[in-house]
N, C-alpha and C positions, 0 to 999 in steps of 0.2 A: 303184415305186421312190421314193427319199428321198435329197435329197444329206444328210440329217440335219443334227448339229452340231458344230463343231468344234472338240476341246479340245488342245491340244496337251502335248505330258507336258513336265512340268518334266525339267531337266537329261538322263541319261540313265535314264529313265524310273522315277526315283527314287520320283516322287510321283505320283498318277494324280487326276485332276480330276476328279471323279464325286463328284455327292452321297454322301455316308452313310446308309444304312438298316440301323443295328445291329440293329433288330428281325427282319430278313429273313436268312434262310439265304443266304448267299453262293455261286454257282455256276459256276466256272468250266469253258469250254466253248471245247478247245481242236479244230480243223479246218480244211480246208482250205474256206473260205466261198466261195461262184461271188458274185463281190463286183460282178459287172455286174448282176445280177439284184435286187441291194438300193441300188447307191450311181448315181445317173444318171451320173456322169463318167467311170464303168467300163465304162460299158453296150457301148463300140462296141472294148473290151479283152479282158474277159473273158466266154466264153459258155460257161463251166463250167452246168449244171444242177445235180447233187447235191441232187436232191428233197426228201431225207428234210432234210437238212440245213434246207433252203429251209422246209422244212415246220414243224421243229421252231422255225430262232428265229418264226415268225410266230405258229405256238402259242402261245412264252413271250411273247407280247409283248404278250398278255392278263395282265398281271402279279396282276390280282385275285383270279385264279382257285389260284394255285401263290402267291404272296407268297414269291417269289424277287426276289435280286439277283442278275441273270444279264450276264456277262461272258464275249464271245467273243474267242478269240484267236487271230488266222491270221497265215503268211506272206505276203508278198505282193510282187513284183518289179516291181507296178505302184505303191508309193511307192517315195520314197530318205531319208525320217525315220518315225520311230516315228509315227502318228498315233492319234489317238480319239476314235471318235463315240459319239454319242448319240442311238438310234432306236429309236423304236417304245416307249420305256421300259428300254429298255437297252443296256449300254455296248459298243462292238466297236474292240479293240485292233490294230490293223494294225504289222507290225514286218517293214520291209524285210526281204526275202530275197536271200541272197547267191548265190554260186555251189552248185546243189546238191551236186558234186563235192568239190568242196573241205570243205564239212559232213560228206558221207561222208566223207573223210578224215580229218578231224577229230574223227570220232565226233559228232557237230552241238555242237562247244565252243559258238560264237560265238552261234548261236538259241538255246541250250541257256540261257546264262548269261544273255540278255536276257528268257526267260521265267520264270525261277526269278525274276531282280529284281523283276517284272510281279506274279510271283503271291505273291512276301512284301511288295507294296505293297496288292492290294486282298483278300489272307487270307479267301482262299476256305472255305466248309464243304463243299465236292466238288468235285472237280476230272472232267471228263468230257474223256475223248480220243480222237479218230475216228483211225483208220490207225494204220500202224506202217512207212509207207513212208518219211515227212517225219521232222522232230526233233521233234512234237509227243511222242511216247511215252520219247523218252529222256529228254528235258527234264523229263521228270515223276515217271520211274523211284525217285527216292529222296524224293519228295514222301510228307511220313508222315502228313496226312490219309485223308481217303478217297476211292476216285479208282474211278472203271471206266474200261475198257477197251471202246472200239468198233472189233473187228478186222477190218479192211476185205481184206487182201490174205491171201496165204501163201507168202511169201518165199521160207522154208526149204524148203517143200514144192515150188514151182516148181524149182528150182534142182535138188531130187533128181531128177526128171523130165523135165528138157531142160537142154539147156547153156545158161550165162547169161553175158553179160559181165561184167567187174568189176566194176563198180560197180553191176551188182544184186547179185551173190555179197555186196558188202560191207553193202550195205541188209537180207538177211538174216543178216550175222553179226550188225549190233545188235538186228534184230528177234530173237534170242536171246538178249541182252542185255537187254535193255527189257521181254519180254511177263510172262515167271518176274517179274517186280516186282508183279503186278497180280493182287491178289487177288478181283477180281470182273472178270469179260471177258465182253463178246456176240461171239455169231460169228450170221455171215445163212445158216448150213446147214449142216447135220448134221457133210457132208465135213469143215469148217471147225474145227467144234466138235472132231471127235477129230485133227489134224492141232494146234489150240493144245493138246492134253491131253497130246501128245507131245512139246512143249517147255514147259508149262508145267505138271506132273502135279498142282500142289498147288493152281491157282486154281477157283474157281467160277465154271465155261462154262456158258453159257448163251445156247438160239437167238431171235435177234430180226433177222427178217427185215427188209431195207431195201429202204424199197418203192422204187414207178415212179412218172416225171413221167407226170402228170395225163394228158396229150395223148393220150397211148397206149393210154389207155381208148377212147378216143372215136373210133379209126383206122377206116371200111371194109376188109373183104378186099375188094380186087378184082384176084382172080389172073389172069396175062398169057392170051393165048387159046392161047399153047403152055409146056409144060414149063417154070418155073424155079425157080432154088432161089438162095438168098442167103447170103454168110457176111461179117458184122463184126467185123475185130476187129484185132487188130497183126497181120504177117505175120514171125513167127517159129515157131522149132520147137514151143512149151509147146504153141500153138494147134493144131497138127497141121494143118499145112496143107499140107504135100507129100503128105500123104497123100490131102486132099480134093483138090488137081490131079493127081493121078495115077487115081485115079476118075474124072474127068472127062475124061481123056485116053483112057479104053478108047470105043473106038468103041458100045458096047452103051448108054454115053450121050448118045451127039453130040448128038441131038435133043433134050437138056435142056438149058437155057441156066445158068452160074454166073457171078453178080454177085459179085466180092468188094473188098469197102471195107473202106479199111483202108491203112495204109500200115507198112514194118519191112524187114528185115535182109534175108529171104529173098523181094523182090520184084522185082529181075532178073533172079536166075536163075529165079525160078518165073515169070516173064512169059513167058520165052524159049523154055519148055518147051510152052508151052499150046499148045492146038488151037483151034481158032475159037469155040467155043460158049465158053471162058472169056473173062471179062470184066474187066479191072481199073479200077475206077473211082478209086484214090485216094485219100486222107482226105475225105470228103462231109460237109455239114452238116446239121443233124437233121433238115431238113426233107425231104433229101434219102434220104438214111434211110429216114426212116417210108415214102417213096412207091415206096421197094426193097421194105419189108419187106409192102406192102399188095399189093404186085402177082404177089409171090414166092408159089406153092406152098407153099413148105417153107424154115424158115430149117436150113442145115448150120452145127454148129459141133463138129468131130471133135479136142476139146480134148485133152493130156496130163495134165489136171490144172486143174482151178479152184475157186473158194471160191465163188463165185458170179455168174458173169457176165450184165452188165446186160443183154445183147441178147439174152438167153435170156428171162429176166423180159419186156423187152419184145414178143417175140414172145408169147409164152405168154398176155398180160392183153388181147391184141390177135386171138389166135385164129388164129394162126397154128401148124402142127405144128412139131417139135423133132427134128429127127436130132443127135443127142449121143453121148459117148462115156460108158462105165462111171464115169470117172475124176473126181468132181466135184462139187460142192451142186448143179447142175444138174439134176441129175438128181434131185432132188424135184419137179419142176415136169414132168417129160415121163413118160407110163404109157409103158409099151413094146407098142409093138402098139395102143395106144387113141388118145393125143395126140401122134405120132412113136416113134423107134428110137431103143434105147439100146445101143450097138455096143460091142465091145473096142477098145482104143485099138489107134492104128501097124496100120492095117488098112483097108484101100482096097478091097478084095474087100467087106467087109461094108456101106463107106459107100454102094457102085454098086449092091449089093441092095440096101437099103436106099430108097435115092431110085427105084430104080425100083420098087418097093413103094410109092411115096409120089405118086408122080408118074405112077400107071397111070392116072386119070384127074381132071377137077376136081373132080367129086361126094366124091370119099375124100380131096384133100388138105382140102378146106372143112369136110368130115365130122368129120375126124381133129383139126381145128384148134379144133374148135366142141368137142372132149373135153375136160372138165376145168377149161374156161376162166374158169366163175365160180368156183373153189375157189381158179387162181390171181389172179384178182381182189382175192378177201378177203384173201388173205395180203398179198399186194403194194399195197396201199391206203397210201398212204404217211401216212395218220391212225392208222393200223394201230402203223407205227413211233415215231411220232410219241409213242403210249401207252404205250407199252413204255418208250422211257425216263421220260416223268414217273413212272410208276409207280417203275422203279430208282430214281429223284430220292428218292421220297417213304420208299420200302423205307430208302436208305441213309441220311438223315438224319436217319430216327427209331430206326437201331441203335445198338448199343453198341459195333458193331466198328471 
């Protein structure tokens, strides 16, 4: 890490202090950056990872190789003025974040108009935007260079699939707003790609998987000396989690042990329900994590729907089996019957088959984990992603569209 250098923007962030390189394509690179992981004064604030992210500025930061002017721009709650560094060979725009609430109500006016000023100050040749949760993708919506799109969630599609509170309902109303803007989009899975096709018919989707931190290569299995199975994640409906403690409330699994980390809406009542073999540990830290997911059988994750969730990746590059649902990019990464079970959603009867097919002994969950593992290695290699985009970089600023 690098406290880097400090430039501070003239007025309100009218003028940007950064050398000029007219001869360099200009590239702005707009995300949510794990800003403890690059800046030392963040380090004991923020413990975002965001691999790919991580991966790509350290790429660009080889500037000789690409002869870009590359410019990242995040929110961030941990300043209270616009700030800008200078690291590694280029520039990272930090611009206070306010209440996310009130943005969503606003439709993100106020991030909205501080990044449009930002980006007709250092007049980008591509604009690049990860998510469609934040105001990074509205803010860019009527931006008439050339922009992609890195669609990270599925708002709309969540929401069709389980109930949501307000203000995610209203995070996918701009996400229909915002994605139909964006004539070139990545999606990390198949599922993904036809779910943006469905609100955005006219763009070019296209798959670019977003790999795994490093660590998770290098994890041992060493599964517990009895039965257990793991699930990570929020504890809400989308995740199907009343389904997996209603599974492990039939007696036919007592003897299986379920760790679930994670913390949401539906963790009282599903606490109260459980029978002993369930476990609830809380929100855990990653380290905490990997020594669930190394000791676990079998990671469960009997989702309603997902674009592609990280603990699935994790599992899978770490050699761990997959019980998953139909419903999800997920399910690129788990064979059915080879490297775990790919079940119908909203169905507890199939997850208790299932785990006790998985969990008949250690030889077959080790067996079953070790299927597949180096195919998703390769894909998940976050050098992988990494290439994917310079490649779009170099596609898009040598077109004519």
């Amino acid at each position: 890490m690098t406290s880097g250098t400090i430039s501070p923007f003239i007025g309100a962030m009218g003028h940007v202090t950064t050398e000029s390189f007219p001869e360099k394509p200009v590239i702005a690179i707009l995300a949510s950056i794990p800003l403890g992981r690059l800046l030392d004064e963040f380090s004991e604030k923020d413990h975002r990872i965001f691999p790919w992210i991580f991966a790509l500025f350290h790429a660009l930061a080889r500037q000789q190789n690409y002869g870009y002017d590359i410019h990242w721009i995040t929110l961030s709650k941990l300043v209270s003025k616009p700030e800008c560094r200078h690291i590694n060979g280029q520039t990272l725009h930090i611009i206070p974040q306010g209440s996310i609430a009130l943005d969503l109500l606003t439709m993100h006016l106020r991030p909205s108009f501080q990044i449009r000023k930002l980006l007709n100050s250092i007049r980008p040749s591509l604009v690049h935007v990860w998510g469609v949760e934040e105001s990074y993708a509205m803010a860019c919506k009527n931006f008439k260079g050339k922009k992609l799109l890195s669609y990270q969630g599925a708002l709309t599609a969540y929401c069709e699939r389980a109930p949501q509170v307000f203000l995610f309902r209203m995070q996918a109303f701009l996400e229909r707003l915002a994605v139909k803007h964006y004539g070139q989009i990545t999606c990390e899975s198949p599922w993904a790609v036809d779910r943006v096709r469905e609100i955005a018919p006219d763009s070019d989707v296209s798959l670019m998987e977003y790999g795994v931190e490093e660590s998770f290569f290098h994890l041992d299995r060493t599964p517990s000396d009895t039965p257990s199975c793991f699930f990570g994640g929020t504890i809400y409906e989308l995740k199907g989690i009343s389904y997996l403690v209603e599974a492990f409330r039939h007696p036919d699994l007592a003897h299986v042990q379920l760790y679930i980390a994670g913390k949401g809406s539906l963790t009282a009542a599903l606490k109260a329900e459980s029978t002993p073999n369930i476990h609830w540990l809380g929100a855990v830290s990653r380290e905490t994590l990997q020594q669930h997911l190394s000791s676990a059988w079998c990671l469960v994750h009997p989702t309603l729907g997902d674009n592609s969730p990280n603990i699935v990746k994790e599992a899978r590059v770490m050699g761990l089996p997959v019980i998953t649902t139909e419903e999800g990019g997920q399910t690129q990464y788990v064979k059915d019957g080879e490297s775990g079970y790919i079940i119908p959603i909203r169905d507890s009867a199939a997850i208790r088959e299932a785990v006790l097919k998985l969990t008949h002994d250690r030889e077959t969950a080790l067996n079953m984990g070790c299927q597949g593992r180096q195919e998703c290695r390769a894909l998940l290699n976050v050098n992988r992603t990494v290439e994917g985009c310079l490649t779009r970089y170099r596609t898009m600023l040598n077109s004519d569209f």
